[in-house]
Each structure stands twice: as structure tokens, then as C-alpha cells.
ROTIKE-55944 format. One record per residue: residue number from 1; residue in three letters; x, y, z of N, C-alpha, C, O in turn. Coordinates in steps of 0.05 Angstrom, whole numbers, padded with zeros to 5 digits. Atoms other than C-alpha are relative to their C-alpha. Layout:
<sites>
+------+------+--------+--------+--------+--------+--------+--------+--------+--------+--------+--------+--------+--------+
! resi ! resn !     nu !     nv !     nw !    cau !    cav !    caw !     cu !     cv !     cw !     ou !     ov !     ow !
+------+------+--------+--------+--------+--------+--------+--------+--------+--------+--------+--------+--------+--------+
!  NUM !  ala !      X !      Y !      Z !      X !      Y !      Z !      X !      Y !      Z !      X !      Y !      Z !
...
+------+------+--------+--------+--------+--------+--------+--------+--------+--------+--------+--------+--------+--------+
</sites>
This chain:
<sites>
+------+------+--------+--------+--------+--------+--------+--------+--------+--------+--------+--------+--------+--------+
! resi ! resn !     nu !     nv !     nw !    cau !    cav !    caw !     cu !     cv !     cw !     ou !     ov !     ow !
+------+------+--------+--------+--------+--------+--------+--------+--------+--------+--------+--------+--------+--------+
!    1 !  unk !  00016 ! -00024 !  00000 !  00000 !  00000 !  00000 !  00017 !  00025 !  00000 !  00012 !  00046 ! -00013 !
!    2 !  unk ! -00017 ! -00024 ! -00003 !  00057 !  00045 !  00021 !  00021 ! -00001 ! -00027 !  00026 ! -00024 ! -00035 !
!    3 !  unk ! -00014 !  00008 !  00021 !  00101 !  00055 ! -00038 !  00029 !  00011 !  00002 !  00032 !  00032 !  00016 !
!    4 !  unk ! -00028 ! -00002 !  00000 !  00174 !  00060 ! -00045 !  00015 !  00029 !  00008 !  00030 !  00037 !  00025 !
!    5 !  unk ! -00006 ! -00030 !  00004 !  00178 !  00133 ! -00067 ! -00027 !  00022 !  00033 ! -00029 !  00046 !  00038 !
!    6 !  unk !  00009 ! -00008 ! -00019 !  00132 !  00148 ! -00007 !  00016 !  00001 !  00029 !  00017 !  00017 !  00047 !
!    7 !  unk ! -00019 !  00007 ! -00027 !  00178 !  00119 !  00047 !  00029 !  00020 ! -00005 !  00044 !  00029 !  00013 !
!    8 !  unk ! -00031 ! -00017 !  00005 !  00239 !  00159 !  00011 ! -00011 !  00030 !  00009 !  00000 !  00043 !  00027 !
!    9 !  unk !  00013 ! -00033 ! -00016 !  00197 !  00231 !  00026 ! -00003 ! -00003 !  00027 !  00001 !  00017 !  00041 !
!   10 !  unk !  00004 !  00000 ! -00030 !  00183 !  00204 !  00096 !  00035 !  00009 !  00005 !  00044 !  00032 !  00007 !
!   11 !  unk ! -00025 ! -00010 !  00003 !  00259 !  00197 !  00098 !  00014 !  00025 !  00003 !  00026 !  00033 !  00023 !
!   12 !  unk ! -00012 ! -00015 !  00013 !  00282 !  00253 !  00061 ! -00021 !  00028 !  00028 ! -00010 !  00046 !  00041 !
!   13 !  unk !  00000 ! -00027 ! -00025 !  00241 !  00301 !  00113 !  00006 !  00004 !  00022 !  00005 !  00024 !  00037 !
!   14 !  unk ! -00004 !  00017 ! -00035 !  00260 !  00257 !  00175 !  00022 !  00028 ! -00012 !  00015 !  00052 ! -00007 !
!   15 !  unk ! -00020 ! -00009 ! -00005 !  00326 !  00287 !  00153 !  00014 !  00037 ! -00014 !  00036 !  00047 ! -00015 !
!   16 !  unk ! -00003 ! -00030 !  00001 !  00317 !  00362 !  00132 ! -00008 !  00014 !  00026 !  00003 !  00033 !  00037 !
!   17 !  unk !  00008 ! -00010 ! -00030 !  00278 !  00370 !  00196 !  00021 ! -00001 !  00020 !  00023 !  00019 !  00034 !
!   18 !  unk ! -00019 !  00001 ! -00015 !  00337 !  00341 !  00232 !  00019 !  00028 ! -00005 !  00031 !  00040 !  00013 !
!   19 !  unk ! -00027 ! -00028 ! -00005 !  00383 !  00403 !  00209 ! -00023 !  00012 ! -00008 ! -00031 !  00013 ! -00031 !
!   20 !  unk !  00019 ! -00021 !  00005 !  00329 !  00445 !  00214 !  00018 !  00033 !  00013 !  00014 !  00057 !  00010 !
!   21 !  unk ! -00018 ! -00030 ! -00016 !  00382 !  00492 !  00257 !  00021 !  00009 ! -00019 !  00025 !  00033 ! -00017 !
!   22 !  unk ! -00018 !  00000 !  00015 !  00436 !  00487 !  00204 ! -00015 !  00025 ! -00026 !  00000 !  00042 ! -00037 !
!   23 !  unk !  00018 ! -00014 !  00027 !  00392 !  00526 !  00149 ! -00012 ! -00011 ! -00016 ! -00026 ! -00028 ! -00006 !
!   24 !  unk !  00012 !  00006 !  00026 !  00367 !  00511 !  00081 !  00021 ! -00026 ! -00005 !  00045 ! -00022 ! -00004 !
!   25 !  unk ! -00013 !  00019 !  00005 !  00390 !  00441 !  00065 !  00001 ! -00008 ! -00030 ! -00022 ! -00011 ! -00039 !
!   26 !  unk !  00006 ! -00004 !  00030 !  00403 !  00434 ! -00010 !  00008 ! -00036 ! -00010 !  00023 ! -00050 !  00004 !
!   27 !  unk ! -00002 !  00030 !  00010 !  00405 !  00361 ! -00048 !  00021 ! -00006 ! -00003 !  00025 ! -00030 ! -00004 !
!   28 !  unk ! -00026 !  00010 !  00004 !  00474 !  00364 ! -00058 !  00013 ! -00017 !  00029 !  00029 ! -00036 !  00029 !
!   29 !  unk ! -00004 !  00015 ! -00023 !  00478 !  00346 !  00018 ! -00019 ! -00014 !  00000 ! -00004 ! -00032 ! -00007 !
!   30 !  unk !  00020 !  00017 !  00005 !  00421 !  00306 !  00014 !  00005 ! -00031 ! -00009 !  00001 ! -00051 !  00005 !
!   31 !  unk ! -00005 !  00021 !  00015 !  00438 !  00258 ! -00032 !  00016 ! -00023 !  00012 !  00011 ! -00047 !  00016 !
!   32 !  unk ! -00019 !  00035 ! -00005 !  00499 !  00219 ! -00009 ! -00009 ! -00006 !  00030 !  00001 ! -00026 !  00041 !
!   33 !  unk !  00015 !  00006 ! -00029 !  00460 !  00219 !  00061 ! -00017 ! -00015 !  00009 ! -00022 ! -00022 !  00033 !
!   34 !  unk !  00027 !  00007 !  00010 !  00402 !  00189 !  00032 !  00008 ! -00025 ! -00015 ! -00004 ! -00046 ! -00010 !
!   35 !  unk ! -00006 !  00017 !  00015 !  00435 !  00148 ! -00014 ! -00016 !  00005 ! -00032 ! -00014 ! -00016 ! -00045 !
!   36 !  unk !  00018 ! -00011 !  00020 !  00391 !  00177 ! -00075 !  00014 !  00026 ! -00019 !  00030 !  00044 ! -00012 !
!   37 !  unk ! -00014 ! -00012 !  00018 !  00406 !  00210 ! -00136 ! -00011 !  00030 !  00002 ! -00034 !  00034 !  00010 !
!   38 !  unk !  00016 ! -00029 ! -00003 !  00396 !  00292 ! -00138 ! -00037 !  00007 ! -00018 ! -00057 !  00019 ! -00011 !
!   39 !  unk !  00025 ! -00003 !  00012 !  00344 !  00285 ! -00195 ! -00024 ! -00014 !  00010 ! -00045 ! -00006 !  00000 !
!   40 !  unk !  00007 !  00013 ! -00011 !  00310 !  00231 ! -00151 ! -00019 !  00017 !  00018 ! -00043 !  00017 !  00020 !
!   41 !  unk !  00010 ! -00015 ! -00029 !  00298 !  00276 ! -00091 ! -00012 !  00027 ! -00006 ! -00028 !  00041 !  00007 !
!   42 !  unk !  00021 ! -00027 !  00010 !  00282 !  00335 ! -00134 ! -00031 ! -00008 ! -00012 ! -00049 !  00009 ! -00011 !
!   43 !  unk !  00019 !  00010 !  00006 !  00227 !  00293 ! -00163 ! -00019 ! -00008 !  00029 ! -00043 ! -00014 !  00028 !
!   44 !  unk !  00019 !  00014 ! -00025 !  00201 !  00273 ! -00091 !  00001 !  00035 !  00020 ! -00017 !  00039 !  00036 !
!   45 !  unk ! -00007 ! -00034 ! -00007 !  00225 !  00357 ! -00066 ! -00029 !  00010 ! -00006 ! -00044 !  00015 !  00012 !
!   46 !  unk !  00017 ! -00020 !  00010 !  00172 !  00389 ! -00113 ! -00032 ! -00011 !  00006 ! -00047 !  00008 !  00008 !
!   47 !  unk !  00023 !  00004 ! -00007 !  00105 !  00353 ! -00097 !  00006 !  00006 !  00040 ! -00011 !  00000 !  00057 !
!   48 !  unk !  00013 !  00002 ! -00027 !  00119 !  00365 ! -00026 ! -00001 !  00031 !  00007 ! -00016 !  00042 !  00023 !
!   49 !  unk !  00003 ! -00035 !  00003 !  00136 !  00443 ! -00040 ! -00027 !  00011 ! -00005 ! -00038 !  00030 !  00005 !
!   50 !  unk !  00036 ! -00008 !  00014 !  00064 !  00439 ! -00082 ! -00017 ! -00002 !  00032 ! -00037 !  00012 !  00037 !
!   51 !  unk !  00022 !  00005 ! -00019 !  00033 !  00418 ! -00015 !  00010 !  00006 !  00028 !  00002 ! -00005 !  00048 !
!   52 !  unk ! -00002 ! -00018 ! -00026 !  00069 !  00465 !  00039 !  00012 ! -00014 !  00021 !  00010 ! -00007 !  00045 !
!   53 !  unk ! -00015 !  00014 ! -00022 !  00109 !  00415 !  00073 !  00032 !  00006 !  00002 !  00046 ! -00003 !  00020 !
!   54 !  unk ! -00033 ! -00008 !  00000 !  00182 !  00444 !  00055 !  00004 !  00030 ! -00019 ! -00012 !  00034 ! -00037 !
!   55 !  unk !  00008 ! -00025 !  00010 !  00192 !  00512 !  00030 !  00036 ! -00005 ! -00011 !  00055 ! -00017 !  00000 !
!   56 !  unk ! -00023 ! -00004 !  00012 !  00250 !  00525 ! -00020 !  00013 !  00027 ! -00010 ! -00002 !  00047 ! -00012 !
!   57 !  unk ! -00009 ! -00025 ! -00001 !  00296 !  00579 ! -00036 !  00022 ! -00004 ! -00019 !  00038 ! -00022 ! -00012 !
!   58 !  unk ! -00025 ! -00003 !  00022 !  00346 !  00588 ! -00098 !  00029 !  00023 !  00010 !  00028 !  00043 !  00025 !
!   59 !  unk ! -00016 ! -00020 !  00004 !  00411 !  00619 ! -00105 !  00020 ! -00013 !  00024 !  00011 ! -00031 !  00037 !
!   60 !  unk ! -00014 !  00007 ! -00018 !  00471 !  00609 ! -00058 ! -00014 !  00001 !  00026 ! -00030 !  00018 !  00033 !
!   61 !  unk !  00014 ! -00004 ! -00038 !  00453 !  00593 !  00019 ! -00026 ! -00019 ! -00006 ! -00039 ! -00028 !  00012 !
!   62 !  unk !  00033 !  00005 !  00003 !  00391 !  00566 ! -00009 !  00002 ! -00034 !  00001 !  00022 ! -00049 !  00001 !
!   63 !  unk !  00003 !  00038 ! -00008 !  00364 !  00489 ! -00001 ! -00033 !  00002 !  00001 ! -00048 !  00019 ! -00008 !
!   64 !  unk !  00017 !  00002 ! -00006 !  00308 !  00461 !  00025 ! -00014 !  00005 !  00029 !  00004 !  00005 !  00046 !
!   65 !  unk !  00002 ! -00002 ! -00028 !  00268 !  00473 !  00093 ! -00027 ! -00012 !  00010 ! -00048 ! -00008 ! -00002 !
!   66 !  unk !  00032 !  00002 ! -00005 !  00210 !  00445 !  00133 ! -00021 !  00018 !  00005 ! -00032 !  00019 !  00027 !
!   67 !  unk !  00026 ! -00019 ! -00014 !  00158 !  00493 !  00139 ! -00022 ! -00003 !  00018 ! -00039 ! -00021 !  00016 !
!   68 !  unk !  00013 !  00007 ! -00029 !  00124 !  00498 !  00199 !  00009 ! -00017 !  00025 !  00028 ! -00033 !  00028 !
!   69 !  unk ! -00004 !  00024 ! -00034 !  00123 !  00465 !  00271 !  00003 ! -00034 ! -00010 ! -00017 ! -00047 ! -00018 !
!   70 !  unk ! -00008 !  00024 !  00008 !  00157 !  00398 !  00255 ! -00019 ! -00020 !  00027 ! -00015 ! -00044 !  00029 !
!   71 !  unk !  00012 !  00022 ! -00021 !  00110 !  00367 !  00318 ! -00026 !  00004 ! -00009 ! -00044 ! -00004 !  00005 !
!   72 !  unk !  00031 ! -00007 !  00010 !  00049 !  00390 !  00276 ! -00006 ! -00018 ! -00023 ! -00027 ! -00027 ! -00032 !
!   73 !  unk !  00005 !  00020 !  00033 !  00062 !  00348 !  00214 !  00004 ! -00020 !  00005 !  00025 ! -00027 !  00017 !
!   74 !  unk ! -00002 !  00029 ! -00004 !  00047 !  00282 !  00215 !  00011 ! -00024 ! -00025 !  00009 ! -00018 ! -00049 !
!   75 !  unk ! -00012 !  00019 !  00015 !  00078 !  00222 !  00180 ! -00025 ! -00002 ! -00029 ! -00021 ! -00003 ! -00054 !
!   76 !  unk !  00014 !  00003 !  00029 !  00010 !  00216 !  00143 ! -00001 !  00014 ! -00014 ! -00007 !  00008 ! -00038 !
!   77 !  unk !  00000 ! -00025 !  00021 !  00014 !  00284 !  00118 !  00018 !  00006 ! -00028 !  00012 !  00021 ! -00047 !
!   78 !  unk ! -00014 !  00004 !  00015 !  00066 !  00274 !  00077 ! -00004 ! -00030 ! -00022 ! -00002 ! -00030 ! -00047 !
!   79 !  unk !  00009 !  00025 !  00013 !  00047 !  00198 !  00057 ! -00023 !  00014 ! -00020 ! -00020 !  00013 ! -00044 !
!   80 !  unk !  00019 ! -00006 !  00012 ! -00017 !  00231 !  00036 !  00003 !  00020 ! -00032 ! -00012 !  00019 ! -00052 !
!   81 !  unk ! -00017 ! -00007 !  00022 !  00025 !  00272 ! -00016 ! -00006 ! -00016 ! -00015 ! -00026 ! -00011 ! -00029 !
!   82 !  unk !  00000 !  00007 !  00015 !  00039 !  00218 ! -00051 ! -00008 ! -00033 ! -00009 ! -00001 ! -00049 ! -00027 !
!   83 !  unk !  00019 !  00019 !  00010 ! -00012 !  00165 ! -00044 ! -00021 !  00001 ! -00003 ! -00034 !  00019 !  00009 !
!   84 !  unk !  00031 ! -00006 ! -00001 ! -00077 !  00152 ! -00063 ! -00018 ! -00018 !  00011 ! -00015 ! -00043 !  00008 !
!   85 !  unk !  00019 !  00004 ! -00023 ! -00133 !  00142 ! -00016 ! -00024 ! -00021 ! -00014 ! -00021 ! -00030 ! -00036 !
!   86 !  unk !  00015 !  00013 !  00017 ! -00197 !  00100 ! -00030 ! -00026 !  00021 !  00001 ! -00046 !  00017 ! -00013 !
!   87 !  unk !  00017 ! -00027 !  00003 ! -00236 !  00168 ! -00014 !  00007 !  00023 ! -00005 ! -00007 !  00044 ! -00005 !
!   88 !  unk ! -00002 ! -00021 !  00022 ! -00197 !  00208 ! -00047 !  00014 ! -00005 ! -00031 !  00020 !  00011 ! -00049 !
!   89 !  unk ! -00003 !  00002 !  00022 ! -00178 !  00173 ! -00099 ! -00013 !  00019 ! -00027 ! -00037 !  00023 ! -00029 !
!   90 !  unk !  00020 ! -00007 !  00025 ! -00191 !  00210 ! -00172 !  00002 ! -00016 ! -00025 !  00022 ! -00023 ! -00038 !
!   91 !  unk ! -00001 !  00025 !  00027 ! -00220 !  00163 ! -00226 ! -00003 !  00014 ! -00025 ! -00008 !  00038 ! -00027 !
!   92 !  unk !  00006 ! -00015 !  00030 ! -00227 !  00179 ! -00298 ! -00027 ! -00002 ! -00009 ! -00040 ! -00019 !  00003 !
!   93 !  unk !  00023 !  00004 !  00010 ! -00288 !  00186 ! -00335 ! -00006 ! -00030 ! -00006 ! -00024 ! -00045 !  00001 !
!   94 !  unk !  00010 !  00026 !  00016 ! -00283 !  00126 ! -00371 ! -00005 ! -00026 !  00014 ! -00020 ! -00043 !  00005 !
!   95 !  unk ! -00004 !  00022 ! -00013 ! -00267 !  00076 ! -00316 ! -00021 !  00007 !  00025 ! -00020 !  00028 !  00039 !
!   96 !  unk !  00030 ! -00005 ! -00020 ! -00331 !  00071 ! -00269 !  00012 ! -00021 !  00027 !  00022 ! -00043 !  00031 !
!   97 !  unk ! -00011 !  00014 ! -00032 ! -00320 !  00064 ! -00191 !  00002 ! -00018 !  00003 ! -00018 ! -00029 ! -00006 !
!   98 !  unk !  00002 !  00021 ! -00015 ! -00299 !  00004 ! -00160 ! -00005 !  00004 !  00028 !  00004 !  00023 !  00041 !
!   99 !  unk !  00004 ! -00005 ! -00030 ! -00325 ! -00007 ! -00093 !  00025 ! -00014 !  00009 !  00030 ! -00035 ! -00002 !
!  100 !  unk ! -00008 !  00013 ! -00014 ! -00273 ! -00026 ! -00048 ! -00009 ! -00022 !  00014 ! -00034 ! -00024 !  00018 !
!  101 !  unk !  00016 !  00016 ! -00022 ! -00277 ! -00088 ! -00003 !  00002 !  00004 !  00027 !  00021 !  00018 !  00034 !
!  102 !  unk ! -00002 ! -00010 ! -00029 ! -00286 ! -00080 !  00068 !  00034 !  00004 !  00015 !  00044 !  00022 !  00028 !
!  103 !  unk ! -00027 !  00010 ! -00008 ! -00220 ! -00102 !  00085 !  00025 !  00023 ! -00004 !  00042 !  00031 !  00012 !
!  104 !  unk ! -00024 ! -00014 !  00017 ! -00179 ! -00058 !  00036 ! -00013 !  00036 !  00024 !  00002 !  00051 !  00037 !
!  105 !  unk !  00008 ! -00026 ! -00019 ! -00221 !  00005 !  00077 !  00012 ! -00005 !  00017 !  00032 !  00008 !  00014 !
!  106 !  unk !  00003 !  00012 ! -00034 ! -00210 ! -00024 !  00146 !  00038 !  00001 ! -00010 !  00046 !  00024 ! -00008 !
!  107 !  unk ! -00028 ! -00001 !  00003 ! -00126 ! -00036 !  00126 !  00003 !  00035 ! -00007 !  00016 !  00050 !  00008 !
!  108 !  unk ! -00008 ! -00029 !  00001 ! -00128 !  00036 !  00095 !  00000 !  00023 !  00025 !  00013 !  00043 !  00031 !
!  109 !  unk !  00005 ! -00018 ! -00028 ! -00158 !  00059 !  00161 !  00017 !  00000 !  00022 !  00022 !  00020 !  00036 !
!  110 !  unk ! -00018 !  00008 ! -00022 ! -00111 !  00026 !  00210 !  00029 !  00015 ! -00019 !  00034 !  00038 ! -00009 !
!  111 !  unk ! -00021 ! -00014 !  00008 ! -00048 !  00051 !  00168 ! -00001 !  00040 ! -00001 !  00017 !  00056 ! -00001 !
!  112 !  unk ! -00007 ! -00026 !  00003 ! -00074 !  00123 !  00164 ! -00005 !  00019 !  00036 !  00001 !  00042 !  00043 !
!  113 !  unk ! -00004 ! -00007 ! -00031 ! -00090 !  00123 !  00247 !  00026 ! -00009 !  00007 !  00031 ! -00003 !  00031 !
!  114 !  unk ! -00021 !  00010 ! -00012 ! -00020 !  00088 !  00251 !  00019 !  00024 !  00002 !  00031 !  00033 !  00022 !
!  115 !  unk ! -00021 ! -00025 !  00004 !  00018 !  00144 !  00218 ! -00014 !  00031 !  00001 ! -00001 !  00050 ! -00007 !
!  116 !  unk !  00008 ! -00028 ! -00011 ! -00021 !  00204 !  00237 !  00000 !  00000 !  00035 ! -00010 !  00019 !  00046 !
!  117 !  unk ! -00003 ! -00003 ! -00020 ! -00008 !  00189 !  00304 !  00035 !  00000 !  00010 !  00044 ! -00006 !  00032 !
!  118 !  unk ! -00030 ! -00003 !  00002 !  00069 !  00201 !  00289 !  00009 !  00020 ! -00013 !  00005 !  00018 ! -00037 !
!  119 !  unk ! -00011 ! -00018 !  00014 !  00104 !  00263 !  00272 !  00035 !  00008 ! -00002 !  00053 !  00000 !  00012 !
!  120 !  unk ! -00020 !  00001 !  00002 !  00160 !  00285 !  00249 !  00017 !  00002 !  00028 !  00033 ! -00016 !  00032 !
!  121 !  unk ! -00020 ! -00008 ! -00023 !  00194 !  00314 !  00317 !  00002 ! -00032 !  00023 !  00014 ! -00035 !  00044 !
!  122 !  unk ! -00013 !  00018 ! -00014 !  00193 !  00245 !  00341 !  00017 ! -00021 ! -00002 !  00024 ! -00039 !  00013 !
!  123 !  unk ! -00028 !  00021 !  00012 !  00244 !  00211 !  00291 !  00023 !  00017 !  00003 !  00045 !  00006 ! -00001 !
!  124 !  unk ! -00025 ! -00013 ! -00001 !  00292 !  00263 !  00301 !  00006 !  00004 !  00023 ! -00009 !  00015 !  00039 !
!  125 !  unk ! -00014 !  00005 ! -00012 !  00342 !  00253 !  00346 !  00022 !  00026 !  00003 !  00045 !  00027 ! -00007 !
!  126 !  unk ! -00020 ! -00022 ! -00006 !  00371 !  00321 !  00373 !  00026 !  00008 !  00011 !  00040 !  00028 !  00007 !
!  127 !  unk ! -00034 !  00009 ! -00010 !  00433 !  00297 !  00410 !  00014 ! -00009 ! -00020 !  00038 ! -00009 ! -00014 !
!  128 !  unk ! -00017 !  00005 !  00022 !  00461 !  00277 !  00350 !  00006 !  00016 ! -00023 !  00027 !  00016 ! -00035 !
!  129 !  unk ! -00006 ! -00020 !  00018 !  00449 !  00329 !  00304 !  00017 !  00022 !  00002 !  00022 !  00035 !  00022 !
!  130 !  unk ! -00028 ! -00015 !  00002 !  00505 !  00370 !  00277 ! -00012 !  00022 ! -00009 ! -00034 !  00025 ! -00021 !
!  131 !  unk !  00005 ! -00023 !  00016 !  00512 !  00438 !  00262 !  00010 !  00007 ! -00023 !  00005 !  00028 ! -00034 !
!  132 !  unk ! -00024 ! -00004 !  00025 !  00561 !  00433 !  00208 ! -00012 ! -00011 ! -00022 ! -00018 ! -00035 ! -00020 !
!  133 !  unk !  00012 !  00007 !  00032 !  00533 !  00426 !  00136 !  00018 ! -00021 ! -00016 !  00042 ! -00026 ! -00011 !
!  134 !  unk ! -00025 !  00021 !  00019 !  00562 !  00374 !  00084 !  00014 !  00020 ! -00003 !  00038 !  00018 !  00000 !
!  135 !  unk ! -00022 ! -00019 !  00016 !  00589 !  00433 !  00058 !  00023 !  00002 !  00006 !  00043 !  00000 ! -00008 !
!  136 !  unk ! -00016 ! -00008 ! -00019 !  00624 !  00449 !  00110 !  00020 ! -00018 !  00009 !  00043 ! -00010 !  00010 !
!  137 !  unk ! -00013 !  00019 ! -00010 !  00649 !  00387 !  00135 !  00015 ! -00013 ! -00030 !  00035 ! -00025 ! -00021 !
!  138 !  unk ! -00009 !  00018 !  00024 !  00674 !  00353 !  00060 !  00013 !  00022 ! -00009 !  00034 !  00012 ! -00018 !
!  139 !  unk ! -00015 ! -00020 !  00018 !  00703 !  00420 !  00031 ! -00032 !  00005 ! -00016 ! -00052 ! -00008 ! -00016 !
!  140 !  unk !  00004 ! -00015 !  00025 !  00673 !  00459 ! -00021 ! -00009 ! -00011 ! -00036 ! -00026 ! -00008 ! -00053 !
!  141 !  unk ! -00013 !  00010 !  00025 !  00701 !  00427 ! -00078 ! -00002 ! -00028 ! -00004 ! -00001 ! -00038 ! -00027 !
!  142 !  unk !  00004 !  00032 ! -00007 !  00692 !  00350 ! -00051 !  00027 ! -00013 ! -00005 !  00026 ! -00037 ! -00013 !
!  143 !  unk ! -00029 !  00012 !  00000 !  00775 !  00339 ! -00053 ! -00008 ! -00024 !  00019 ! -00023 ! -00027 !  00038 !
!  144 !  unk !  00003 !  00015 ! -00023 !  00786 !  00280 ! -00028 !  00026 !  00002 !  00017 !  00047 !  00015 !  00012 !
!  145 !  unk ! -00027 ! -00009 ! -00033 !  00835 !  00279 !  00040 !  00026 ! -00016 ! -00010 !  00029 ! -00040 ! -00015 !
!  146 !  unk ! -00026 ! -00002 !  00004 !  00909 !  00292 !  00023 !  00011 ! -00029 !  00019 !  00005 ! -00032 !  00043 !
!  147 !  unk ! -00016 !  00020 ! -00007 !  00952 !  00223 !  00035 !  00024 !  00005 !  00030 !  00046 !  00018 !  00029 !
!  148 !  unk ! -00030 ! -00007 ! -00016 !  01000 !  00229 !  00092 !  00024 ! -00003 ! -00008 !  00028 ! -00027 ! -00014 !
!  149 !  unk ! -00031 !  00003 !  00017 !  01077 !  00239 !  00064 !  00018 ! -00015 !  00015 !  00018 ! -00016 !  00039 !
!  150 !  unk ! -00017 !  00024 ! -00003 !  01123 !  00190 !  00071 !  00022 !  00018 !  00014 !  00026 !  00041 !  00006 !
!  151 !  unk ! -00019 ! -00023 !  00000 !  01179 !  00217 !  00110 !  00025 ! -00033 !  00008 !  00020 ! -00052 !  00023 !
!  152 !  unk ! -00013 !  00025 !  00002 !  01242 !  00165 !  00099 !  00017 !  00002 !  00028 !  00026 !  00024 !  00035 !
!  153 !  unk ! -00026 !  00001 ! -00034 !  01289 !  00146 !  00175 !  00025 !  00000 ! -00013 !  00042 ! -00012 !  00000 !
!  154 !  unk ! -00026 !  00006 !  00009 !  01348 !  00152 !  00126 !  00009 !  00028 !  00005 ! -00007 !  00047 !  00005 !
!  155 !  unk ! -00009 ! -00030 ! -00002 !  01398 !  00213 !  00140 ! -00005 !  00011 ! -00021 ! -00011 !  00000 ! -00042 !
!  156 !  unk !  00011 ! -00018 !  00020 !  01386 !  00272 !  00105 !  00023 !  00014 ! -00019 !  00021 !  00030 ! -00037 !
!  157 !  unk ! -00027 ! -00020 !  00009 !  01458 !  00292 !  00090 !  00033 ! -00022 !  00006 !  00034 ! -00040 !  00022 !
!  158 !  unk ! -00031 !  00007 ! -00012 !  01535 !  00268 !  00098 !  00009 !  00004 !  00025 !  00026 ! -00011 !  00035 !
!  159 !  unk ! -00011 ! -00008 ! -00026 !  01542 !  00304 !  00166 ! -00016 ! -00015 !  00018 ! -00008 ! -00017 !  00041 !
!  160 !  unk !  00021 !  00019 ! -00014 !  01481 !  00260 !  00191 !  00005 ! -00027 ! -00007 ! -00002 ! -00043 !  00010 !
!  161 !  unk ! -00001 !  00022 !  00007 !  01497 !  00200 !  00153 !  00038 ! -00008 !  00027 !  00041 ! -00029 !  00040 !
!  162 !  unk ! -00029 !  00008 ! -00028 !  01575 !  00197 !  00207 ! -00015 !  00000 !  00026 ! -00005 ! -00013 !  00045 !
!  163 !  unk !  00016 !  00015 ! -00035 !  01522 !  00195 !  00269 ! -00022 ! -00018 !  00004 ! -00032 ! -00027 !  00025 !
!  164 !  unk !  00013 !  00034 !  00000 !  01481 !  00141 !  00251 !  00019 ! -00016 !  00003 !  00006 ! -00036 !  00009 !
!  165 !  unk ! -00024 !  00024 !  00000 !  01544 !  00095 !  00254 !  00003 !  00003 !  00020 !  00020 ! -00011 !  00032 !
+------+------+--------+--------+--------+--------+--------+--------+--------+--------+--------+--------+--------+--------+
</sites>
């Protein structure tokens, strides 16, 4: 019922909420955090922008952010994004209602009292959150970390090579 790309937005806000102190979190940190590609998360970003759950901002400094009281939004609020309901489903003209069976209601119901009674501020873990941005912490540029130099125990000279002996 829950679908893949639903559980990655749960995810993906667990952990903008988490640096919610850090600022605007942008996909470039995102990504290798997540494990997800940038076009991935911008594809799962913009329906949650359409529906007021993360507010975005261009230009340097800029990222993503949760908007609003992170103990106000609930897990289903976001699920509800990007699934569809069996009362709010929208059908097409052509294809004429199916009634659900009891069952499929009654499972939809217990999953949407499961996770509306969970919000974000209670997957995030504040003792652990950093204030330091990827940015910040990896470089700029994403070098990777300089080798340590070899430094040889042999003398350096003739006048050092007569007091080793």
C-alpha cells in the first residue's frame, strides 16, 4: 500500500527536519545521506513544495526547509502527498468506480490512524544532530583527503649519515 517513493519523502524530511538549525539544506547534501540520486529527490522535493510541507529557496545559501512546527506534521501528511486514498482517490471518466472491499477500507484505516499518530519531531534525534553542513564538513570542492607523506628514517645529508654509525 505504502510505496517506495513514499517511504523515501518520509525519509528525506525525517532528515531536513533534523538540520532544521543548520539552514536551508540543499540536495547536494542530501543525496549521499540518503543514498539517492539529486534528480530523484528533486522529483520527490517538488510535490511536497506543491503541498506546503518544505519551503525552498534558490541561489547560494539556499536548499530546502520544513515549513512549519515539525511536531504538527504528521507522517501521514506527507504519505498523503503521494498516495492515493480510496476516498480520495480520482477516477477517470471512462473507468466507473470500483467499490472497495471491506478489508482494503478497514487496512487503509488502521495505516492512516497508525501514521497520523506520528510526527516528524519524534524521529529526530537532537543529541546527535550536527551543526556543520556537508558543505562544510567535505570541503567545497569535494577533494578527497590529502595522503599522509612518507617521510624516509634515512639521513638527510653526509654530516648526519657519520652519526648514525
Amino acid at each position: 500500500m505504502i510505496s517506495k517513493k513514499t517511504i523515501n519523502a518520509i525519509e528525506v524530511c525525517i532528515c531536513i527536519a533534523g538540520q532544521r538549525n543548520a539552514g536551508y539544506v540543499t540536495t547536494t547534501e542530501l543525496s549521499p545521506r540518503l543514498g539517492l540520486s539529486i534528480s530523484y529527490l528533486e522529483n520527490i522535493l517538488k510535490p511536497l513544495r506543491d503541498h506546503n510541507i518544505v519551503s525552498s529557496m534558490k541561489g547560494p545559501g539556499g536548499g530546502y526547509m520544513i515549513l512549519g512546527d515539525v511536531s504538527l506534521i504528521s507522517i501521514w501528511d506527507i504519505a498523503l502527498v503521494f498516495e492515493t486514498t480510496f476516498s480520495g482517490a480520482s477516477l477517470s471518466d471512462a473507468m466507473e468506480p470500483v467499490e472497495p472491499a471491506s478489508y482494503e477500507l478497514g487496512l487503509e484505516q488502521i495505516v492512516k490512524d497508525t501514521l497520523s499518530k506520528f510526527t516528524l519531531s519524534d524521529f529526530i534525534d537532537y543529541s546527535s544532530v550536527e551543526a556543520k553542513s556537508y558543505v562544510q564538513e567535505m570541503g567545497r570542492f569535494k577533494f578527497k583527503p590529502l595522503a599522509v607523506p612518507f617521510m624516509p628514517k634515512a639521513p638527510n645529508s653526509v654530516f648526519q649519515l657519520h652519526m648514525s654509525f
